[in-house]
C-alpha atoms as a printed R data frame, in Angstrom:
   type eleno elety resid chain resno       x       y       z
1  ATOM     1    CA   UNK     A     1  -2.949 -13.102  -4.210
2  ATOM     2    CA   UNK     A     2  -2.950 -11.512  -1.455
3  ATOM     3    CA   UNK     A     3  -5.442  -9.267   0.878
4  ATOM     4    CA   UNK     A     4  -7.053  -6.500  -1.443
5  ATOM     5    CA   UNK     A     5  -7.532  -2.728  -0.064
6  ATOM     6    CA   UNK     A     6  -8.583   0.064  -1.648
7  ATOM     7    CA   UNK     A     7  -7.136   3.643  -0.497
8  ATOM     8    CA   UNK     A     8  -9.434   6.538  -1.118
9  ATOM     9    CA   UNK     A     9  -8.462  10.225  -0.610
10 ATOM    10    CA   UNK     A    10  -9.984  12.097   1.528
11 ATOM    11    CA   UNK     A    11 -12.325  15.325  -0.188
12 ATOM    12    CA   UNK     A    12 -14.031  16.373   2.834
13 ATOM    13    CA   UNK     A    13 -12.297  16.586   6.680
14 ATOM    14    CA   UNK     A    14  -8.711  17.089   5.239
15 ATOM    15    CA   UNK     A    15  -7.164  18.642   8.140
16 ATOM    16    CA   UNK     A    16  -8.474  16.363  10.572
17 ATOM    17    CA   UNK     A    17  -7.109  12.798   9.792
18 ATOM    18    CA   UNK     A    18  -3.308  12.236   8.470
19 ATOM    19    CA   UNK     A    19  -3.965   9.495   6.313
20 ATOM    20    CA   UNK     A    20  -6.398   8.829   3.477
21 ATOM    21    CA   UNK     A    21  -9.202   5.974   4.227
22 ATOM    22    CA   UNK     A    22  -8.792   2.886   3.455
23 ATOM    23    CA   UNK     A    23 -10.638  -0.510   3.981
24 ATOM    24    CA   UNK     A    24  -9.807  -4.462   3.484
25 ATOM    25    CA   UNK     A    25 -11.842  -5.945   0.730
26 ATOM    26    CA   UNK     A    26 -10.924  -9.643   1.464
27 ATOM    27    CA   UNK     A    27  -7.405 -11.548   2.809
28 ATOM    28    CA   UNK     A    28  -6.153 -12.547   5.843
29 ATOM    29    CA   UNK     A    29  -2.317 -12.010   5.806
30 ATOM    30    CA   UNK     A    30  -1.529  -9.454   8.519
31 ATOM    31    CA   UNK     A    31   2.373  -8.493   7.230
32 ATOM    32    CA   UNK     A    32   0.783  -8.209   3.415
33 ATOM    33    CA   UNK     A    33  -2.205  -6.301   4.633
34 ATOM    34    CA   UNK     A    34  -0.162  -3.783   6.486
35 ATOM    35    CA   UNK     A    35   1.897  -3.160   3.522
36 ATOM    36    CA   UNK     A    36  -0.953  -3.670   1.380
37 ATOM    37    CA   UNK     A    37  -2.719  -0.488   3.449
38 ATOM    38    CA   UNK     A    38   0.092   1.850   3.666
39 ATOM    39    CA   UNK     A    39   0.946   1.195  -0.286
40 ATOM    40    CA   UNK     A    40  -2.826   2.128  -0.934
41 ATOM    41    CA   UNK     A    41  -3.487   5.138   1.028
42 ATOM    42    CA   UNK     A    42  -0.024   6.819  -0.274
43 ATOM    43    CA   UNK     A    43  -0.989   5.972  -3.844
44 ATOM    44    CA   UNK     A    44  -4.601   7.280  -3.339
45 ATOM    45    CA   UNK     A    45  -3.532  10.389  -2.311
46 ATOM    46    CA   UNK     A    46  -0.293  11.007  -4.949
47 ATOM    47    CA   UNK     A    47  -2.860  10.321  -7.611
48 ATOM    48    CA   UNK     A    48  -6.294  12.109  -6.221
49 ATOM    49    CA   UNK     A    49  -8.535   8.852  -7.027
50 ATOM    50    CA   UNK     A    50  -9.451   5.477  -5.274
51 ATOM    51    CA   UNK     A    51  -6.592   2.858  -5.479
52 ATOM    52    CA   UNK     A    52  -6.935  -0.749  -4.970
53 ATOM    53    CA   UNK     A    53  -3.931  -2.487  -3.951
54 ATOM    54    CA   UNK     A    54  -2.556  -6.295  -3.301
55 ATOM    55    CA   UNK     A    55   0.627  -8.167  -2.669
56 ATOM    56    CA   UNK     A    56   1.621 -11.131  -0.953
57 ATOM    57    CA   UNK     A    57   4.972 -11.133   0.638
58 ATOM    58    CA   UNK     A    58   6.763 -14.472   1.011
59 ATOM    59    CA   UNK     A    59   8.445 -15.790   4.332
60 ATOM    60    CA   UNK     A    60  11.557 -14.352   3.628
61 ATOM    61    CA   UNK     A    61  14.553 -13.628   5.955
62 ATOM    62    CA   UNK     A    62  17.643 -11.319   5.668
63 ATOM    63    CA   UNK     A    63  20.931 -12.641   6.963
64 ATOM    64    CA   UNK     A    64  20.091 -10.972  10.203
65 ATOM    65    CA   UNK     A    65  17.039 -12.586  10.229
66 ATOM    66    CA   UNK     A    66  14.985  -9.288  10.595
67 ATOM    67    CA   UNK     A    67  12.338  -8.752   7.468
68 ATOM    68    CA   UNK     A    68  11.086  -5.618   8.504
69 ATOM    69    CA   UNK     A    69  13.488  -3.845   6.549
70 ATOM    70    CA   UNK     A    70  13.704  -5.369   4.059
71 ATOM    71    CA   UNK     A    71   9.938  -5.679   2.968
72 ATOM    72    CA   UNK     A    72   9.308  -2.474   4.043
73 ATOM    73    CA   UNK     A    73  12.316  -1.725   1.100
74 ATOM    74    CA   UNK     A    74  11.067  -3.999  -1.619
75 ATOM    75    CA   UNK     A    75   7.419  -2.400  -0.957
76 ATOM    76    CA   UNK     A    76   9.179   1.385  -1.481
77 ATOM    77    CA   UNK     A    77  10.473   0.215  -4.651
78 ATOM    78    CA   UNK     A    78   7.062  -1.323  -5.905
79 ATOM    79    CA   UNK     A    79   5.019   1.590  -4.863
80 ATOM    80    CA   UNK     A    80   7.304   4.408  -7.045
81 ATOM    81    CA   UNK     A    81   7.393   1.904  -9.987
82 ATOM    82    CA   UNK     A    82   3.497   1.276  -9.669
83 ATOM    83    CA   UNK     A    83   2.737   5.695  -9.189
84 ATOM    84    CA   UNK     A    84   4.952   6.168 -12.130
85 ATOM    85    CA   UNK     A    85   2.678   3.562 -14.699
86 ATOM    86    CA   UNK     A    86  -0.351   5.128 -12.785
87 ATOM    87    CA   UNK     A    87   0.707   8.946 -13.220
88 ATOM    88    CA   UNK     A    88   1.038   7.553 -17.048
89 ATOM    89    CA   UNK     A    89  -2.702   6.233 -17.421
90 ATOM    90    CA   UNK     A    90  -4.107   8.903 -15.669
């Protein structure tokens, strides 16, 4: 597993931030927290509630040999796939 944040949206002080909050729980990964953070606060404020998110990416490399891409990618496809079961529950 990997580090665990939660997104919240934001009720009060809309206008003056441009992202929701969000916070680490636990983990240590810097490349899965980042992705980990943005996948949260998008999610938390697509759905209106707190969201808590995880995921451990792997050392993988492109033929290039930039990963940047190409997680950023694979965490795109994740997040819409992960919204659409949430807009389901909710």
């Amino acid at each position: 597993m990997g580090p665990l944040l939660v997104g919240m949206p934001r009720k009060s002080y809309q206008g003056g931030f441009s992202s929701p909050a969000s916070s680490k729980l636990v983990g240590l990964n810097e490349i899965s927290e980042s992705i980990s953070r943005e996948m949260a606060s998008r999610l938390s404020l697509k759905v209106a509630f707190p969201v808590l998110a995880s995921c451990c990416v792997p050392e993988a490399t492109s033929a290039s040999g930039d990963t940047s891409g190409l997680l950023q990618e694979a965490a795109l496809v994740v997040e819409e796939h992960t919204l659409g079961i949430l807009q389901d529950v909710a």
